[in-house]
PDBQT receptor file of N, H, CA, C and O in Angstrom, charges set to zero:
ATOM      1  N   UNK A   1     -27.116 -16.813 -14.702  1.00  0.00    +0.000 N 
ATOM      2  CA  UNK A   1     -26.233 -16.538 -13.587  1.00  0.00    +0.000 C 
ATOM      3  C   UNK A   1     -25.949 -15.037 -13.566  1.00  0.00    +0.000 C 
ATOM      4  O   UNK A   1     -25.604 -14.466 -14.601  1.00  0.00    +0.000 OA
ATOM      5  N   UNK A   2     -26.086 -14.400 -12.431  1.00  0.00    +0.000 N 
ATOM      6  H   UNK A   2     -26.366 -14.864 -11.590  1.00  0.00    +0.000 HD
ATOM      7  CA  UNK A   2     -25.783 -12.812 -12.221  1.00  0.00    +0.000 C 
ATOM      8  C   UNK A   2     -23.831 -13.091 -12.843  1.00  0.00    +0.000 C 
ATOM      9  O   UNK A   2     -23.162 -14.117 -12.964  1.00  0.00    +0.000 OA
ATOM     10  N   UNK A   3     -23.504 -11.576 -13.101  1.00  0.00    +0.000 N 
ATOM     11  H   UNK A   3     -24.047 -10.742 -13.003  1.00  0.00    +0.000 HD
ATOM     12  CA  UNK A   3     -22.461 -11.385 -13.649  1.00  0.00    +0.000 C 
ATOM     13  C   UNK A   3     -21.920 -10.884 -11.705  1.00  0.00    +0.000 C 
ATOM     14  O   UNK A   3     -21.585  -9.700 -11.673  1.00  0.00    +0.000 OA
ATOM     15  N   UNK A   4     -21.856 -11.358 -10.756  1.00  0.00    +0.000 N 
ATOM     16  H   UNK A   4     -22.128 -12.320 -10.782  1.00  0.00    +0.000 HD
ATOM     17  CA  UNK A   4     -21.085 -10.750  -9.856  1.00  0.00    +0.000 C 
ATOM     18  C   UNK A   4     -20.099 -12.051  -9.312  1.00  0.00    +0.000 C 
ATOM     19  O   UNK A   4     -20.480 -13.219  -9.238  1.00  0.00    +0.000 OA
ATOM     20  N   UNK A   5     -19.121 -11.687  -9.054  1.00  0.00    +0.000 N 
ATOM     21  H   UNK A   5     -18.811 -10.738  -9.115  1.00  0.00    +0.000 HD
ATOM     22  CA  UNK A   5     -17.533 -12.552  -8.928  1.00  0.00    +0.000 C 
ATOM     23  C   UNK A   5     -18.177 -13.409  -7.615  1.00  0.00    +0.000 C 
ATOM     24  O   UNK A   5     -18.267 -14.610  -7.867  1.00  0.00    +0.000 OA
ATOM     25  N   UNK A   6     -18.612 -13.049  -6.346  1.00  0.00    +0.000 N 
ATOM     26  H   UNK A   6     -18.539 -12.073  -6.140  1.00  0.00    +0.000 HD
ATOM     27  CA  UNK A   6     -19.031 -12.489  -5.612  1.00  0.00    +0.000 C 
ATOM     28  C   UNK A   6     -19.902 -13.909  -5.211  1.00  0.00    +0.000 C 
ATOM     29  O   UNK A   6     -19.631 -14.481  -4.155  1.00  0.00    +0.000 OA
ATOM     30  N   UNK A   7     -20.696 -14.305  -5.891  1.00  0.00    +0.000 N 
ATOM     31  H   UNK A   7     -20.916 -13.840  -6.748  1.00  0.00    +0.000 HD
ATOM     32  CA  UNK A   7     -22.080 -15.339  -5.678  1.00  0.00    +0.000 C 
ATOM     33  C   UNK A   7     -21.075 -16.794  -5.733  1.00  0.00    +0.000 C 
ATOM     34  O   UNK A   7     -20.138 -17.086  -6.476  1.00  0.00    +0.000 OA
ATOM     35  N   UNK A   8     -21.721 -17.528  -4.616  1.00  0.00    +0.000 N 
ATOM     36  H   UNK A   8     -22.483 -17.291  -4.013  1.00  0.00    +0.000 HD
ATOM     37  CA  UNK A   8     -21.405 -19.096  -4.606  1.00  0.00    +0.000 C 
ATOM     38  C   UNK A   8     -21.196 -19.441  -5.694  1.00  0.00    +0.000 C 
ATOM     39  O   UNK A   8     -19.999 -19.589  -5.941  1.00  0.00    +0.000 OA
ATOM     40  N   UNK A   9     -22.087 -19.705  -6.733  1.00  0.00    +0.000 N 
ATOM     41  H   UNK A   9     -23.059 -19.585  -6.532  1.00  0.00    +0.000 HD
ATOM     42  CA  UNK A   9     -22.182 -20.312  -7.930  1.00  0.00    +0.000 C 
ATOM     43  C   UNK A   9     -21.261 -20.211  -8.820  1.00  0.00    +0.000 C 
ATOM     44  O   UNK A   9     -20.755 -21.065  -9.548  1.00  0.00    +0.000 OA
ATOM     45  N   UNK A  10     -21.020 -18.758  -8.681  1.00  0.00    +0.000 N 
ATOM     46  H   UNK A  10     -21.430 -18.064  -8.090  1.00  0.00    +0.000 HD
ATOM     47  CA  UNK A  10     -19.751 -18.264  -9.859  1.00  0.00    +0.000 C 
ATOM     48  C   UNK A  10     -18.475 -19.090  -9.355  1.00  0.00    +0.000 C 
ATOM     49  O   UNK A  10     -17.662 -19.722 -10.029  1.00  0.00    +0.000 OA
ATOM     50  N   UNK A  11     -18.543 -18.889  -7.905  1.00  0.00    +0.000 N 
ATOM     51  H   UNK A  11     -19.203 -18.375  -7.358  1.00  0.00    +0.000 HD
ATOM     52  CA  UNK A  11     -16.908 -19.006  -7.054  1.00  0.00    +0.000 C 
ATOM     53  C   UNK A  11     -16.693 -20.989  -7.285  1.00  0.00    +0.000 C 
ATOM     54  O   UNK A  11     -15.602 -21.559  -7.301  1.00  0.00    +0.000 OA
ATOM     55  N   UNK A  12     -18.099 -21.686  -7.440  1.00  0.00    +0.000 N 
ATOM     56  H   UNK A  12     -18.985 -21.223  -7.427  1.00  0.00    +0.000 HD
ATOM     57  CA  UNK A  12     -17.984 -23.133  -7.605  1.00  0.00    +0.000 C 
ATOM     58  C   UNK A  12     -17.381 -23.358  -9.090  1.00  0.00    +0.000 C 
ATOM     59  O   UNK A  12     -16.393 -24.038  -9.368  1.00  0.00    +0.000 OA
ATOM     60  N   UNK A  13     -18.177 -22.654  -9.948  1.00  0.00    +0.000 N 
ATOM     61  H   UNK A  13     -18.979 -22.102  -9.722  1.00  0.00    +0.000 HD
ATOM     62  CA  UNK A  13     -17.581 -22.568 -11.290  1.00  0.00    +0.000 C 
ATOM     63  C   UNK A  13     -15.996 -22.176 -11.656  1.00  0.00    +0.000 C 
ATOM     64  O   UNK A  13     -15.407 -22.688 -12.608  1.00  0.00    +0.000 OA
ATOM     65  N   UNK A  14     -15.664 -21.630 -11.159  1.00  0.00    +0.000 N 
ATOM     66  H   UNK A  14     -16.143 -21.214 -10.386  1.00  0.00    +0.000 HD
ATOM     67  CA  UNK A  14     -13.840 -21.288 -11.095  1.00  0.00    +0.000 C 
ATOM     68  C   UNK A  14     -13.297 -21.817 -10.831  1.00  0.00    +0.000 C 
ATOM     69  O   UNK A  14     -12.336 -22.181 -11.508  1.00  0.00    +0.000 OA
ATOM     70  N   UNK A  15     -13.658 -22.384  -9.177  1.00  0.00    +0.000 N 
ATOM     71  H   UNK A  15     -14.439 -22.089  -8.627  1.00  0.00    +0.000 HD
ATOM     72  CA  UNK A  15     -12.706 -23.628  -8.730  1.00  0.00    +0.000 C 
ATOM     73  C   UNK A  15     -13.190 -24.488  -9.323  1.00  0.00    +0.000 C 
ATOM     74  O   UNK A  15     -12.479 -25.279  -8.704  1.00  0.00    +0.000 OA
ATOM     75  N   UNK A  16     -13.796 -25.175 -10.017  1.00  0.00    +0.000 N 
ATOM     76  H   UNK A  16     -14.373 -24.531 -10.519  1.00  0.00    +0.000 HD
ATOM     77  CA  UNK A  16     -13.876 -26.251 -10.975  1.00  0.00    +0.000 C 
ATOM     78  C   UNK A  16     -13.103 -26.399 -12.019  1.00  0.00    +0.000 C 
ATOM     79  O   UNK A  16     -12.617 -27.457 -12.419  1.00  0.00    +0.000 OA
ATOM     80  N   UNK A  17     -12.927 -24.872 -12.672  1.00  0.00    +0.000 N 
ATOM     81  H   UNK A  17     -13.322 -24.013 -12.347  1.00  0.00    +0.000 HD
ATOM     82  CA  UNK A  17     -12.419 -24.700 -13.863  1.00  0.00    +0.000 C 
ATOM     83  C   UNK A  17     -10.620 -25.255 -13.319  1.00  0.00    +0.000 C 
ATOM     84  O   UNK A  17      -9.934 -26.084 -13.917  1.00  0.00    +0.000 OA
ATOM     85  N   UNK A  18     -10.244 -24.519 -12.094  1.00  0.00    +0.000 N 
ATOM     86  H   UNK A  18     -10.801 -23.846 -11.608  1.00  0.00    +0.000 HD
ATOM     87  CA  UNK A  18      -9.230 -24.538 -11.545  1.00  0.00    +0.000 C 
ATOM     88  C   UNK A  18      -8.807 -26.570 -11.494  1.00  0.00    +0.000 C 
ATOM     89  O   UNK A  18      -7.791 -27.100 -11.944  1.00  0.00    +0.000 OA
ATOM     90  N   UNK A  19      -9.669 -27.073 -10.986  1.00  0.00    +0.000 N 
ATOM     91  H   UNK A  19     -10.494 -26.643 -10.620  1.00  0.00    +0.000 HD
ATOM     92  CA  UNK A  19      -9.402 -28.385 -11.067  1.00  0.00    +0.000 C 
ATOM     93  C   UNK A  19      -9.332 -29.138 -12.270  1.00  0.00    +0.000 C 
ATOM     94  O   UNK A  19      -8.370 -29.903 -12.331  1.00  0.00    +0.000 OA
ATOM     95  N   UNK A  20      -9.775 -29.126 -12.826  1.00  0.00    +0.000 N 
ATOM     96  H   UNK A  20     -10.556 -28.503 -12.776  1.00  0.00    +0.000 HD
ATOM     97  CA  UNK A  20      -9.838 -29.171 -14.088  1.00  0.00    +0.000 C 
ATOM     98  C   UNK A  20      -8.337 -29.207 -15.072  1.00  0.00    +0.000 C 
ATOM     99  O   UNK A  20      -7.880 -30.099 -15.786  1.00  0.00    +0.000 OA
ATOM    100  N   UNK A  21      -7.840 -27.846 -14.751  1.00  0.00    +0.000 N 
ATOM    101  H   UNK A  21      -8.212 -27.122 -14.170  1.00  0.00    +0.000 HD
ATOM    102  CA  UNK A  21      -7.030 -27.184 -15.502  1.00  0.00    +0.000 C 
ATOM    103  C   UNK A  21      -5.549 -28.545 -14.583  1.00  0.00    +0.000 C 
ATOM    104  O   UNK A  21      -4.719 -29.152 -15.259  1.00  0.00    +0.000 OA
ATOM    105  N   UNK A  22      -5.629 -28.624 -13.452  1.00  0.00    +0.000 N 
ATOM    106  H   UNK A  22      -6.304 -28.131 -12.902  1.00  0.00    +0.000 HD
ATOM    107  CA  UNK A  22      -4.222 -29.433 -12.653  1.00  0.00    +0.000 C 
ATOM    108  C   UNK A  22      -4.921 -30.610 -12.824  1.00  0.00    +0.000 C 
ATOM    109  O   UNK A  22      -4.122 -31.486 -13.157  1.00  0.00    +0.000 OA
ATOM    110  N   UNK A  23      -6.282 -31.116 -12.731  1.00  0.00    +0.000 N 
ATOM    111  H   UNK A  23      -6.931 -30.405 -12.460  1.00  0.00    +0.000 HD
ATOM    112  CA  UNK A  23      -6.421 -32.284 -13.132  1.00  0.00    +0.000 C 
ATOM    113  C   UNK A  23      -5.406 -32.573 -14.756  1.00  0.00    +0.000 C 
ATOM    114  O   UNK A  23      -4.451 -33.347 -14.702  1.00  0.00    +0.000 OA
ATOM    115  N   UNK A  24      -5.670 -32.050 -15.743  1.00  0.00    +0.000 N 
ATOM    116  H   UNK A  24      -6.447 -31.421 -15.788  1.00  0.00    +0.000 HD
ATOM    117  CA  UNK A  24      -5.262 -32.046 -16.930  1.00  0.00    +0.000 C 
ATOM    118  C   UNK A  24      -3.637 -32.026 -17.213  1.00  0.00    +0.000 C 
ATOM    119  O   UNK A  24      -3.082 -32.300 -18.277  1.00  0.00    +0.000 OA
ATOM    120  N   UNK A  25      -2.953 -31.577 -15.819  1.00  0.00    +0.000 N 
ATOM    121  H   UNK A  25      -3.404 -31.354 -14.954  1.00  0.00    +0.000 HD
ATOM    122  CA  UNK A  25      -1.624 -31.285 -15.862  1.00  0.00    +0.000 C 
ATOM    123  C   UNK A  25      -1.501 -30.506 -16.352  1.00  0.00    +0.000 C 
ATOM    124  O   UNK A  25      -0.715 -30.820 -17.246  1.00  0.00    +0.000 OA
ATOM    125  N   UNK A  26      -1.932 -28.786 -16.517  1.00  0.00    +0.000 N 
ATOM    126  H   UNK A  26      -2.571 -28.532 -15.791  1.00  0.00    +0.000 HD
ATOM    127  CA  UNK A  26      -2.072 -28.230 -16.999  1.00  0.00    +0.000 C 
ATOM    128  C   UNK A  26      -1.571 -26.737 -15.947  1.00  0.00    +0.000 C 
ATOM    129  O   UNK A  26      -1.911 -26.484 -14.791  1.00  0.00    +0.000 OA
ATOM    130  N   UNK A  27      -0.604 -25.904 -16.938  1.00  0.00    +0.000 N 
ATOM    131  H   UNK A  27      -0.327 -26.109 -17.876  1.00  0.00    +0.000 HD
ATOM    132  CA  UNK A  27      -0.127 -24.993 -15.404  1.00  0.00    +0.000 C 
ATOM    133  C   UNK A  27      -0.787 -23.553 -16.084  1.00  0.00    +0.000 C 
ATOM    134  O   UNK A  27      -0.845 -23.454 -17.310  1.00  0.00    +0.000 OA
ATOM    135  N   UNK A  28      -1.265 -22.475 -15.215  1.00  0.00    +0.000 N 
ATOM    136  H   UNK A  28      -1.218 -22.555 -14.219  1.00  0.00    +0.000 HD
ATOM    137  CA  UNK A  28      -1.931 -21.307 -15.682  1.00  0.00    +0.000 C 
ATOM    138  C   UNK A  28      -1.106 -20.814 -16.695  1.00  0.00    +0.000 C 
ATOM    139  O   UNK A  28      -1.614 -20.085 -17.546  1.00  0.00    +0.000 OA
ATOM    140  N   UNK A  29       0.264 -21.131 -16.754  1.00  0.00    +0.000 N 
ATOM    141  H   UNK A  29       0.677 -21.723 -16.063  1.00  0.00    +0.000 HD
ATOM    142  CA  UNK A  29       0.754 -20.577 -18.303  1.00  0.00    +0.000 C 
ATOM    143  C   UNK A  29       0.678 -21.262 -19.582  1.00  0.00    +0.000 C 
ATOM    144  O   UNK A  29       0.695 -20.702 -20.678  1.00  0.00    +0.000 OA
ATOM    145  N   UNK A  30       0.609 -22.269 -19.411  1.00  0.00    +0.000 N 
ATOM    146  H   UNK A  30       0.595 -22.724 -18.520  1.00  0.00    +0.000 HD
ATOM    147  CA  UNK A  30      -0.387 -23.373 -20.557  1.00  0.00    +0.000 C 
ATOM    148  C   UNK A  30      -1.375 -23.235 -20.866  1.00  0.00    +0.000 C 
ATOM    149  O   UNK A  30      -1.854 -23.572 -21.949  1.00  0.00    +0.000 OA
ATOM    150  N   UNK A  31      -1.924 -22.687 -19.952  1.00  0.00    +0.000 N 
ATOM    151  H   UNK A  31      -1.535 -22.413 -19.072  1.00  0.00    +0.000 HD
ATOM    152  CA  UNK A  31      -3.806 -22.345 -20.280  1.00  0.00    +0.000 C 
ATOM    153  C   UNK A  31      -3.959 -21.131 -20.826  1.00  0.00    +0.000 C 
ATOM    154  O   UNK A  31      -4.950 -20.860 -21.505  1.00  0.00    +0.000 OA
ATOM    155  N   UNK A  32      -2.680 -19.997 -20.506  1.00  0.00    +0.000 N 
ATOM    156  H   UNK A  32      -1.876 -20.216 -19.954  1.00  0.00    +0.000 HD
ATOM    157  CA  UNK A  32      -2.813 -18.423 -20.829  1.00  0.00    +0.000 C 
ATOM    158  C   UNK A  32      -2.502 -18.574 -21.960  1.00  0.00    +0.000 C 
ATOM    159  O   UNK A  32      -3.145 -17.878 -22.746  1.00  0.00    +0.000 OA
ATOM    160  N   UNK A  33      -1.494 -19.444 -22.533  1.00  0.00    +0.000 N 
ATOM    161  H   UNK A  33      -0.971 -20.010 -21.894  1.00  0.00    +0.000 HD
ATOM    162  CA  UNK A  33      -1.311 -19.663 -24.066  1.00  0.00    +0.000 C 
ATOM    163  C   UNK A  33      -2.493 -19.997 -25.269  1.00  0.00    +0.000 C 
ATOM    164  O   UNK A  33      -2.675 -19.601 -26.420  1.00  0.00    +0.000 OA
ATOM    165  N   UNK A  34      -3.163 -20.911 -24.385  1.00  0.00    +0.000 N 
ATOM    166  H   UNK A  34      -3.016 -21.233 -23.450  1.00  0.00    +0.000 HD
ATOM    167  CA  UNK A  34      -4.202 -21.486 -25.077  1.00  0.00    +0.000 C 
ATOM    168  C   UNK A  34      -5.129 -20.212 -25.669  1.00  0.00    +0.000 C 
ATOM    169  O   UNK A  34      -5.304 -19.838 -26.829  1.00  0.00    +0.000 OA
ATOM    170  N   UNK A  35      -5.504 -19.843 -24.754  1.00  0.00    +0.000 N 
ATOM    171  H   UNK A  35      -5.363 -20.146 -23.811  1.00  0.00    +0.000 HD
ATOM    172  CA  UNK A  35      -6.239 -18.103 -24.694  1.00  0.00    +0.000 C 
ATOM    173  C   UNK A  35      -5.763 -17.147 -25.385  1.00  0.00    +0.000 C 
ATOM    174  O   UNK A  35      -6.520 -16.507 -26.115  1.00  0.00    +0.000 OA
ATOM    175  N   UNK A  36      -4.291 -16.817 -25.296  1.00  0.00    +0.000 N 
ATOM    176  H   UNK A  36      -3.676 -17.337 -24.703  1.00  0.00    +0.000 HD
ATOM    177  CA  UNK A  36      -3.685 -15.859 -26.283  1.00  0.00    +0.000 C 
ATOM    178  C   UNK A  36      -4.037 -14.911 -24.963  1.00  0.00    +0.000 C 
ATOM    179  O   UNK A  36      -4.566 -13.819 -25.169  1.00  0.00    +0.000 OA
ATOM    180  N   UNK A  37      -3.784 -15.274 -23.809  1.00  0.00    +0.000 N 
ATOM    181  H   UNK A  37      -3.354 -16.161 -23.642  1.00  0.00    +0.000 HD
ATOM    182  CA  UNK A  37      -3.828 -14.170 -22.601  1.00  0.00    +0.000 C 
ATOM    183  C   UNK A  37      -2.929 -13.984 -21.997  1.00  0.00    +0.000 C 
ATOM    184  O   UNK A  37      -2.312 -15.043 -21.880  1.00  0.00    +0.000 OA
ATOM    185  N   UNK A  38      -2.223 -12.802 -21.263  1.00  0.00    +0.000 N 
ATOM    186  H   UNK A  38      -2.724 -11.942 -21.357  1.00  0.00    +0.000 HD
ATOM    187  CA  UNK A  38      -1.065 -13.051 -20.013  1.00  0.00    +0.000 C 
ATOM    188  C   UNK A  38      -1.390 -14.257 -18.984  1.00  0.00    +0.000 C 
ATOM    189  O   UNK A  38      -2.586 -14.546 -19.034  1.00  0.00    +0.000 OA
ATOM    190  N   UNK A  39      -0.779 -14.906 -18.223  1.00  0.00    +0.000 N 
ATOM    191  H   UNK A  39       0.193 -14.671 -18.183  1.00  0.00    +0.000 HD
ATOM    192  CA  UNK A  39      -0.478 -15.557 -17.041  1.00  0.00    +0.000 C 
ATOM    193  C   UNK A  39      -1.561 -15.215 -15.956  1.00  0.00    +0.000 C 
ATOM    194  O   UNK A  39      -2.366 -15.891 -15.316  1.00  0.00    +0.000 OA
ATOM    195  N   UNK A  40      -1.231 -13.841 -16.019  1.00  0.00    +0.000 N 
ATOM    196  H   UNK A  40      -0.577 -13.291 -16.539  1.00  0.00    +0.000 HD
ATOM    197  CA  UNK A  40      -1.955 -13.201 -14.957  1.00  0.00    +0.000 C 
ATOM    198  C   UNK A  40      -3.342 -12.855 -15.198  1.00  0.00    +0.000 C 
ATOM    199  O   UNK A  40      -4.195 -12.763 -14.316  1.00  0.00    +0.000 OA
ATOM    200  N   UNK A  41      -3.540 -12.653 -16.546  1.00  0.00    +0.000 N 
ATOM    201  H   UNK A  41      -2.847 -12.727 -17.263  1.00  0.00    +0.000 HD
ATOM    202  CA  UNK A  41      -5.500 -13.100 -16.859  1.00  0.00    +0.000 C 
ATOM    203  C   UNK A  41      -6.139 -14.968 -15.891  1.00  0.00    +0.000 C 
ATOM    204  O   UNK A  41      -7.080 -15.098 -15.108  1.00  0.00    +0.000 OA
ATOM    205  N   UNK A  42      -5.491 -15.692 -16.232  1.00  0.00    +0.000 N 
ATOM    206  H   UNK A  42      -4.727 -15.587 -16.868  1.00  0.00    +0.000 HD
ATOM    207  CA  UNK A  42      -5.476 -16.979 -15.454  1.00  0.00    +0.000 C 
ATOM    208  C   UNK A  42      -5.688 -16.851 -14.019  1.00  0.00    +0.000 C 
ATOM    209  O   UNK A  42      -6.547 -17.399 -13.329  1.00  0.00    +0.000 OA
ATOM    210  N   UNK A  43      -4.651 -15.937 -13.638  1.00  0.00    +0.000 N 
ATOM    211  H   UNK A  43      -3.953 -15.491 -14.199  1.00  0.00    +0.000 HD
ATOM    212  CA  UNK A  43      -3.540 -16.226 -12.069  1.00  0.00    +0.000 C 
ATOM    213  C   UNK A  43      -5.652 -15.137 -11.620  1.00  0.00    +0.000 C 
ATOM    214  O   UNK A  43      -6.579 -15.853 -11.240  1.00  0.00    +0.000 OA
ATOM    215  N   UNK A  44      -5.768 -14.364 -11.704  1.00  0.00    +0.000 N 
ATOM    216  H   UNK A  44      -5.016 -13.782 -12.013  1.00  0.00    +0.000 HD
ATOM    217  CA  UNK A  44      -6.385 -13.461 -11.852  1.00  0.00    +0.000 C 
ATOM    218  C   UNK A  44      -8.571 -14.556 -11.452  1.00  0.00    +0.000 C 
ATOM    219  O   UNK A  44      -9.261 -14.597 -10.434  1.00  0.00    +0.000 OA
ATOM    220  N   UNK A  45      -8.703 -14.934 -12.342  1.00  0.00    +0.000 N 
ATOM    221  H   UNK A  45      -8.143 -14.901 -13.169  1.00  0.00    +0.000 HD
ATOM    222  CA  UNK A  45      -9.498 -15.806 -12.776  1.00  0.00    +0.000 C 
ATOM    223  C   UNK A  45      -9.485 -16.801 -11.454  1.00  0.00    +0.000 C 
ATOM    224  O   UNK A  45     -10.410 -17.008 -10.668  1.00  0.00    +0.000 OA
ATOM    225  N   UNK A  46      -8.618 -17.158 -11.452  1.00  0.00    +0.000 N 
ATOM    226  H   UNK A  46      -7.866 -16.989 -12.090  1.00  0.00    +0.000 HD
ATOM    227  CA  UNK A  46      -8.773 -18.244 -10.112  1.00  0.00    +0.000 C 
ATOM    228  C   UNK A  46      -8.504 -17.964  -8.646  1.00  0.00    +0.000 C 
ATOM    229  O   UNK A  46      -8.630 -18.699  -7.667  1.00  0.00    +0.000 OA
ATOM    230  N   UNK A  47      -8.015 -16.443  -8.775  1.00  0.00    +0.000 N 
ATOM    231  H   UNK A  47      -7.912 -15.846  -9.570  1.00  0.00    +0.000 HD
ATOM    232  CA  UNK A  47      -8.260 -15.708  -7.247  1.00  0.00    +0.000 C 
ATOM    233  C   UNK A  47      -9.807 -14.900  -6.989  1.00  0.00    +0.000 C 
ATOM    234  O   UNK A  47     -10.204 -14.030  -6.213  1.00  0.00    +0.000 OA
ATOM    235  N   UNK A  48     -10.480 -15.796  -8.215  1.00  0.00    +0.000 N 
ATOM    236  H   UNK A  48     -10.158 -16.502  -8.845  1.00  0.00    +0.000 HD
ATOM    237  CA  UNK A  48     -11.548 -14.170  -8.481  1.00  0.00    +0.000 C 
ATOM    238  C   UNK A  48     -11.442 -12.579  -8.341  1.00  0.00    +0.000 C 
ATOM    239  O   UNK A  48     -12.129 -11.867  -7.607  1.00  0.00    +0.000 OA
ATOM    240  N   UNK A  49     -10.835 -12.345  -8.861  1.00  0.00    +0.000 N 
ATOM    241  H   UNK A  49     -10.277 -12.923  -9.457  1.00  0.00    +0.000 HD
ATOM    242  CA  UNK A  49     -10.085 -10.961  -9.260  1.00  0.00    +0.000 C 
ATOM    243  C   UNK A  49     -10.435 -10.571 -10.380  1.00  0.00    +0.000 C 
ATOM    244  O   UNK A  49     -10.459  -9.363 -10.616  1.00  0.00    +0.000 OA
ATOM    245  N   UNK A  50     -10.833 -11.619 -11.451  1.00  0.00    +0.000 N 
ATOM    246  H   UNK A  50     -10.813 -12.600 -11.259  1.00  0.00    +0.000 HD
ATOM    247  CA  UNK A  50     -11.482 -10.670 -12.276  1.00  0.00    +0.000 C 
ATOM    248  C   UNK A  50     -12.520 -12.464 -12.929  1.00  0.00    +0.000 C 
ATOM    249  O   UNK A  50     -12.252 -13.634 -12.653  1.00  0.00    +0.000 OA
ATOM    250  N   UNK A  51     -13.630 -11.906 -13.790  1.00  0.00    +0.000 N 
ATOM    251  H   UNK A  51     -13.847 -10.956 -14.014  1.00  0.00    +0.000 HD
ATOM    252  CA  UNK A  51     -14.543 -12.528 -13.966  1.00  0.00    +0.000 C 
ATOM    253  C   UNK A  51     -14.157 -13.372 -15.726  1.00  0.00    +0.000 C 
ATOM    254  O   UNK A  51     -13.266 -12.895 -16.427  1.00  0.00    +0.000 OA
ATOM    255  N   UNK A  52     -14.847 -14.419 -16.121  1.00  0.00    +0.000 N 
ATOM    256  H   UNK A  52     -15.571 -14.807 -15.551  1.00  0.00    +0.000 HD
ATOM    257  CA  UNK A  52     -14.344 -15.167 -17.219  1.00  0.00    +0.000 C 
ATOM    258  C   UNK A  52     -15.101 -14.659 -18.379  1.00  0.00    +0.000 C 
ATOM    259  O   UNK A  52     -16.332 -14.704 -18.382  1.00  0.00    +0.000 OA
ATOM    260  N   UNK A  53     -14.380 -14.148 -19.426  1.00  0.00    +0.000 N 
ATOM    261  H   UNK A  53     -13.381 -14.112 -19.423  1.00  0.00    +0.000 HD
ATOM    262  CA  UNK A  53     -15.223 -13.687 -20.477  1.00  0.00    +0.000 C 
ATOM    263  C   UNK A  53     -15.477 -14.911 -21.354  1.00  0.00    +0.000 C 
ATOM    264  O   UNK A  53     -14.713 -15.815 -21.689  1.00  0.00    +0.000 OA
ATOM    265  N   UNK A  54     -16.700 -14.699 -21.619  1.00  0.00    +0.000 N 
ATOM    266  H   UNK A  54     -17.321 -13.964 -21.347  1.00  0.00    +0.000 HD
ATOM    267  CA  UNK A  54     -17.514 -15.572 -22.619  1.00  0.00    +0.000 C 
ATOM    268  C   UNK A  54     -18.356 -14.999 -23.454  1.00  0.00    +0.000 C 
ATOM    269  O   UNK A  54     -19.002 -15.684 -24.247  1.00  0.00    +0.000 OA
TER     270      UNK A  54
């Protein structure tokens, strides 16, 4: 997968992640914990604003 925010594929992959995360009952500050990230790494991630490090 290209590294650009930008491409369908990426943007399907996020909102998945995004469903996922409220499927689970799960709120972006639960998940930022999990990570050891701010809120706004999350909040960020699911506006595509910034890309998911792996």
């Amino acid at each position: 997968m290209s590294k650009s925010i930008y491409l369908n594929e990426y943007r399907k992959v996020v909102k998945r992640l995004q469903e996922a995360r409220t499927e689970a009952g799960l709120t972006q500050v639960d998940v930022a914990i999990k990570l050891k990230k701010p809120q706004s790494y999350v909040s960020k991630i699911e506006r595509n604003e910034r890309r998911v490090q792996y």
